[in-house]
N, CA, C and O of each residue as an XYZ file, in Angstrom:
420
protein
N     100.260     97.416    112.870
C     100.823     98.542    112.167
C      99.724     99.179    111.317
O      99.153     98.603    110.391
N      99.461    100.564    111.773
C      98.911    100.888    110.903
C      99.114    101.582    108.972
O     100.166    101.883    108.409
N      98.299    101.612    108.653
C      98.632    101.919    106.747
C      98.000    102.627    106.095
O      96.779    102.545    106.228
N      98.480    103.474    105.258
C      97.546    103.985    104.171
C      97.993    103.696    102.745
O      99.197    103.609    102.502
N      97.198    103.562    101.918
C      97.705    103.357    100.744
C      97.836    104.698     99.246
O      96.816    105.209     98.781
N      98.955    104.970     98.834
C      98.283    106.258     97.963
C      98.585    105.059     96.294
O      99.518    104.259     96.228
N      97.742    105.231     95.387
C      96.963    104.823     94.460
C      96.855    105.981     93.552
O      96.059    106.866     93.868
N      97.716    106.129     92.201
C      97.551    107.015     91.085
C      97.612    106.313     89.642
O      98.331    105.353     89.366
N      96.623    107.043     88.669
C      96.995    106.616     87.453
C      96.741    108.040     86.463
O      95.849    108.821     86.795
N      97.504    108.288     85.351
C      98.176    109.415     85.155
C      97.966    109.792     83.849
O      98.313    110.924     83.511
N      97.413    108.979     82.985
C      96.873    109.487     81.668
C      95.226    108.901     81.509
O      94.585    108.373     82.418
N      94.784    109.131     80.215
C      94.087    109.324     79.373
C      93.982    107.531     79.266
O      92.969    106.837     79.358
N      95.378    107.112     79.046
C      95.346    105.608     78.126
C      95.308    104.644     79.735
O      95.495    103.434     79.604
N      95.160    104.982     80.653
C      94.589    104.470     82.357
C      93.476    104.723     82.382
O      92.951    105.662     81.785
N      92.670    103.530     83.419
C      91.276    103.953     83.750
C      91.533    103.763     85.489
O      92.478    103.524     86.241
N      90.081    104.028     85.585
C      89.747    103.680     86.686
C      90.047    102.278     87.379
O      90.231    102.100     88.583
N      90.059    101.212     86.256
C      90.526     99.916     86.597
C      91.643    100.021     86.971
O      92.199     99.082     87.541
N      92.248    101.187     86.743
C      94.008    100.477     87.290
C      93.718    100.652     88.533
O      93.670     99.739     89.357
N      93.511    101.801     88.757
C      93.420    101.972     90.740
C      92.505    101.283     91.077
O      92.142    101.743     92.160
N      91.731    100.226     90.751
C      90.791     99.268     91.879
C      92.055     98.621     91.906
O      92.542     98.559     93.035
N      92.797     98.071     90.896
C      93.893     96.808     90.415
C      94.863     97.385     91.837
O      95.067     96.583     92.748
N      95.303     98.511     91.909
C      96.419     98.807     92.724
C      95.415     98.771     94.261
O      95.625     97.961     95.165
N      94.696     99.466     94.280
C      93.992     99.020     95.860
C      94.017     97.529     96.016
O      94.835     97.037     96.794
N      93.217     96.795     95.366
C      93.578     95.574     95.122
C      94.655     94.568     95.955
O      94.703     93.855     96.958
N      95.372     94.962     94.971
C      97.000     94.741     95.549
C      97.784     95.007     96.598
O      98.421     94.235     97.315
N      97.603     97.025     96.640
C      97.841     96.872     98.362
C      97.263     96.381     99.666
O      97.956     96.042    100.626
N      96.279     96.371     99.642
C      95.180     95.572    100.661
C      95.711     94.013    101.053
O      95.974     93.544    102.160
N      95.762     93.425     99.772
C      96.325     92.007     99.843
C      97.847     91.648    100.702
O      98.152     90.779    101.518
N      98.739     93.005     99.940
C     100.118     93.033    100.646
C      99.762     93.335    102.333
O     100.343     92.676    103.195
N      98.842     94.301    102.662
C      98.465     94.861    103.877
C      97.842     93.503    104.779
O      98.106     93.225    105.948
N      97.295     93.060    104.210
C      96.471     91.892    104.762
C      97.473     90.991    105.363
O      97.663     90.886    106.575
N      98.193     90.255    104.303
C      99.441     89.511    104.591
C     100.615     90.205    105.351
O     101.601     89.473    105.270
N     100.826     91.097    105.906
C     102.051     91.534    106.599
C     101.140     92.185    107.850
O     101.655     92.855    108.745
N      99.951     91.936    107.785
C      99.263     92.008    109.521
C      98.975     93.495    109.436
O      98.731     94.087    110.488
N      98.979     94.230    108.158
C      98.772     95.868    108.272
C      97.051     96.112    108.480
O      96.065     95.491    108.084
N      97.226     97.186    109.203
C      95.274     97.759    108.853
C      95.457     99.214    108.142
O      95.928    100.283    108.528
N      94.909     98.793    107.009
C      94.623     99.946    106.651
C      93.547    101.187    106.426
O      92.514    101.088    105.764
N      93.935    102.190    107.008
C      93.403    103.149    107.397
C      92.565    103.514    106.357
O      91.359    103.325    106.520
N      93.039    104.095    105.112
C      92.262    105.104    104.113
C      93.496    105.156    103.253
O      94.671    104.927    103.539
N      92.803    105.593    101.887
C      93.589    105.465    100.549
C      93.675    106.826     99.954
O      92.766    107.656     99.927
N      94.779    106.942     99.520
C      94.378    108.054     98.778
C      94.461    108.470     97.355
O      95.610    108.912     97.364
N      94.133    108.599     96.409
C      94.132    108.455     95.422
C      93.597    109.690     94.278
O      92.494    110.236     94.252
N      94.943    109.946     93.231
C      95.054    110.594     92.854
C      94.927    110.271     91.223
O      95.786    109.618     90.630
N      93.475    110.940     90.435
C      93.241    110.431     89.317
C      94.044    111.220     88.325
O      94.550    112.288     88.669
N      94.218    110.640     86.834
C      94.654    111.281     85.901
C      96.214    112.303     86.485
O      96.311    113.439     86.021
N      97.118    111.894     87.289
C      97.850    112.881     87.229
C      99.097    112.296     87.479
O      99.224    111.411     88.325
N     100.087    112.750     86.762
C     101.703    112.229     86.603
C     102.078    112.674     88.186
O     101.667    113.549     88.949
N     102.835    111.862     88.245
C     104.203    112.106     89.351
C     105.193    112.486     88.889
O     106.303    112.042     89.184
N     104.953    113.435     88.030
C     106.720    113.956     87.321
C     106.851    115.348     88.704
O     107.858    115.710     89.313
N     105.780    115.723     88.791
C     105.950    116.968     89.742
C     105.020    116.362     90.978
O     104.249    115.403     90.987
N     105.457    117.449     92.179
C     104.817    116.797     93.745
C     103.119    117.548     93.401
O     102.350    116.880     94.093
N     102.543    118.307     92.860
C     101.580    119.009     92.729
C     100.252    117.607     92.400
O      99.610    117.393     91.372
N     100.242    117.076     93.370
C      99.037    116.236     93.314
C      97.930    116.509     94.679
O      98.357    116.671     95.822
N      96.955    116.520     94.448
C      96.190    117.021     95.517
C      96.328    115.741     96.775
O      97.124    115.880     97.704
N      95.496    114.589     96.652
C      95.730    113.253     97.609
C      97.363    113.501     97.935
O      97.779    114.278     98.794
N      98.005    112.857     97.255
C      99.614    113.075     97.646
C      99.737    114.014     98.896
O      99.998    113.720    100.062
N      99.457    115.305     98.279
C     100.554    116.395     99.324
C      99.390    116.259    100.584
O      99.861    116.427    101.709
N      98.005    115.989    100.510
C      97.347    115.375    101.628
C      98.099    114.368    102.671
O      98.746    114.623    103.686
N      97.831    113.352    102.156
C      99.046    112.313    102.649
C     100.059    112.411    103.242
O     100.302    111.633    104.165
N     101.086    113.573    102.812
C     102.418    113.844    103.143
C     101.883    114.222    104.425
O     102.231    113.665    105.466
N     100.946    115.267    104.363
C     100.614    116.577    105.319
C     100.029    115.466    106.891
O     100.399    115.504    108.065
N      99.088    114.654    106.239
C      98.471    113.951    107.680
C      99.691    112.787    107.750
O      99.505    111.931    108.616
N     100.683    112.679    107.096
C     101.672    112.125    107.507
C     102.587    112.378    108.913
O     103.073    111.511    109.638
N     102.671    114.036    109.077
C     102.861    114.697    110.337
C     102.248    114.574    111.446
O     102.766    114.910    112.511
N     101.091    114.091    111.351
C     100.217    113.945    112.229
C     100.259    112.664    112.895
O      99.637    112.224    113.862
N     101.215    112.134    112.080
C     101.798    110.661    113.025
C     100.300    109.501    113.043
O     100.299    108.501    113.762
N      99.716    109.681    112.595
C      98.507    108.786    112.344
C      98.599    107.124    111.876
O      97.899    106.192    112.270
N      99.573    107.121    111.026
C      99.651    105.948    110.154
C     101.367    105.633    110.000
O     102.063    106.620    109.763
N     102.001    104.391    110.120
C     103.310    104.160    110.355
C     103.689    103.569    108.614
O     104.883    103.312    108.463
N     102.917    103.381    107.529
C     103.281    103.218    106.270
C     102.573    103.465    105.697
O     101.396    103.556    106.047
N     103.170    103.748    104.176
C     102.229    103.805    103.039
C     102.972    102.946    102.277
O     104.178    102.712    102.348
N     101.873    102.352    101.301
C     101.768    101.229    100.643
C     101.391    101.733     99.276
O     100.347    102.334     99.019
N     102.552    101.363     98.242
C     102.385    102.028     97.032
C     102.494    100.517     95.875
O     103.433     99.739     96.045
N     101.576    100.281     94.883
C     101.422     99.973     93.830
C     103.185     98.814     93.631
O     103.647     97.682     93.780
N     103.498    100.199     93.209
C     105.032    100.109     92.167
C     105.548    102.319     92.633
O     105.022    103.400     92.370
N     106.566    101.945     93.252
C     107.470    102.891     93.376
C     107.394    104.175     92.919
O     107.568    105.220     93.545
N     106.927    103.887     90.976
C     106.766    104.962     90.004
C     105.113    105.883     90.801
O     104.721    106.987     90.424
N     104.581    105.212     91.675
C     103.032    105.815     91.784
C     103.568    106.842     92.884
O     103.079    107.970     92.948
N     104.386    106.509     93.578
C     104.772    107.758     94.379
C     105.501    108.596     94.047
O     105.603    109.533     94.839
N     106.267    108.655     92.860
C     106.958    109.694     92.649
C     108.017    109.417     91.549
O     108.854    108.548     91.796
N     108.079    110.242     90.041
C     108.792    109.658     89.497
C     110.274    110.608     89.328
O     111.287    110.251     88.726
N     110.083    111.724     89.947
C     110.945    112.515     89.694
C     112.139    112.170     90.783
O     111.556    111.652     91.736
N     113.523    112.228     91.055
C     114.028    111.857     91.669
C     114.198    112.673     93.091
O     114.378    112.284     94.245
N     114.031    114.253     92.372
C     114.154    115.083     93.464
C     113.112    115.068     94.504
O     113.380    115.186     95.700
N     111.831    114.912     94.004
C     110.895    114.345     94.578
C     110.834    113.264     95.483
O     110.377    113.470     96.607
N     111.156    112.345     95.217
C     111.725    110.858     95.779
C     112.103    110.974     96.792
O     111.408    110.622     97.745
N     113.235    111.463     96.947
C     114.033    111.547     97.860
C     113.883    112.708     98.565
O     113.960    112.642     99.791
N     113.696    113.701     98.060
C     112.622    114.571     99.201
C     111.629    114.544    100.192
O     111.454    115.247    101.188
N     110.816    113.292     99.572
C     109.389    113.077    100.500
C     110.214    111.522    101.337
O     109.891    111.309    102.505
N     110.998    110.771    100.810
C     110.911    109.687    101.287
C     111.839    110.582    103.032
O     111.439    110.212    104.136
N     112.911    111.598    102.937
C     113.328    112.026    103.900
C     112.399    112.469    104.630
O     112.175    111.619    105.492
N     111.436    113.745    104.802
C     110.403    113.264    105.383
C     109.562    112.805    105.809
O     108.718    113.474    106.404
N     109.479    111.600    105.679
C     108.831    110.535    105.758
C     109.666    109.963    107.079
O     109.215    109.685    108.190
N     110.913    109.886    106.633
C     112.002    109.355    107.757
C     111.980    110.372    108.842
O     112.409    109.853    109.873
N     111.757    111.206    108.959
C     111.390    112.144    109.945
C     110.760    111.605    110.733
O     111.347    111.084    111.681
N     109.464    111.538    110.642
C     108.400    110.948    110.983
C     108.095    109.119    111.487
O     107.084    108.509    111.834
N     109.506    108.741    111.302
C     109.709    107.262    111.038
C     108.805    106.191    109.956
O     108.486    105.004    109.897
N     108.666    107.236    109.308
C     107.494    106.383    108.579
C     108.441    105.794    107.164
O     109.355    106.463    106.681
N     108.036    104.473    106.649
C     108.556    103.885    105.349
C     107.275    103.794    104.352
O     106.122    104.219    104.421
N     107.803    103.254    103.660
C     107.123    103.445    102.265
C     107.415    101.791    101.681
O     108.410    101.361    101.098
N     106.337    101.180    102.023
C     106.353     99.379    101.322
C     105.781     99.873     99.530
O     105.344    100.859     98.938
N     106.097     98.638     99.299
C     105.247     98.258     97.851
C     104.898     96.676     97.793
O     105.548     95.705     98.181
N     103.517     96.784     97.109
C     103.386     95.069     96.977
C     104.740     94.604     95.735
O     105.301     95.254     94.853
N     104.828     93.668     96.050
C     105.940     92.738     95.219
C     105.550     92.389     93.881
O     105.085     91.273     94.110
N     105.461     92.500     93.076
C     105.354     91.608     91.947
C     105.253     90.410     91.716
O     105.183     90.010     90.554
């Protein structure tokens, strides 16, 4: 199965350490469930309250392109915190048959 992972952190009081921490993590989840992952994408300094993230709407977009069968998110909140959002992208996503894992805690 192939994977991509999208990877955000959204203020000032985040560094760069968080997203090695979340690559990190998805890789490990990817590793253990037999995934390869493709490429990451990652979006610095910017909230998921709105879809206006550059990596993100990338992602969505080569999502169409049928390339990659999951993305692999952190914690839930990194893909999207708004609800309308949520459930907007996760339906296209289902389009596409594609799901959306997270490493576990």
């Amino acid at each position: 199965m192939n994977a991509v992972i999208y990877a955000r952190y959204s203020s000032d009081n985040q560094r760069e350490e968080s997203i090695e921490g979340q690559l990190r993590e998805c890789k490990a989840f990817a590793e253990k469930n037999n995934m390869i992952v493709l490429r990451s994408y990652i979006d610095r300094a910017l909230s998921a309250k709105t879809d206006n993230r550059p990596e993100f709407q990338r992602m969505i977009k080569d999502s169409s392109k049928e390339l990659f069968d999951v993305i692999i998110v952190w914690k839930l909140d990194r893909f999207a915190r708004n609800r309308y959002d949520s459930a907007h992208y996760k339906a296209m996503l289902r389009k596409t048959e594609l799901r959306s894992y997270r490493q576990p805690k």
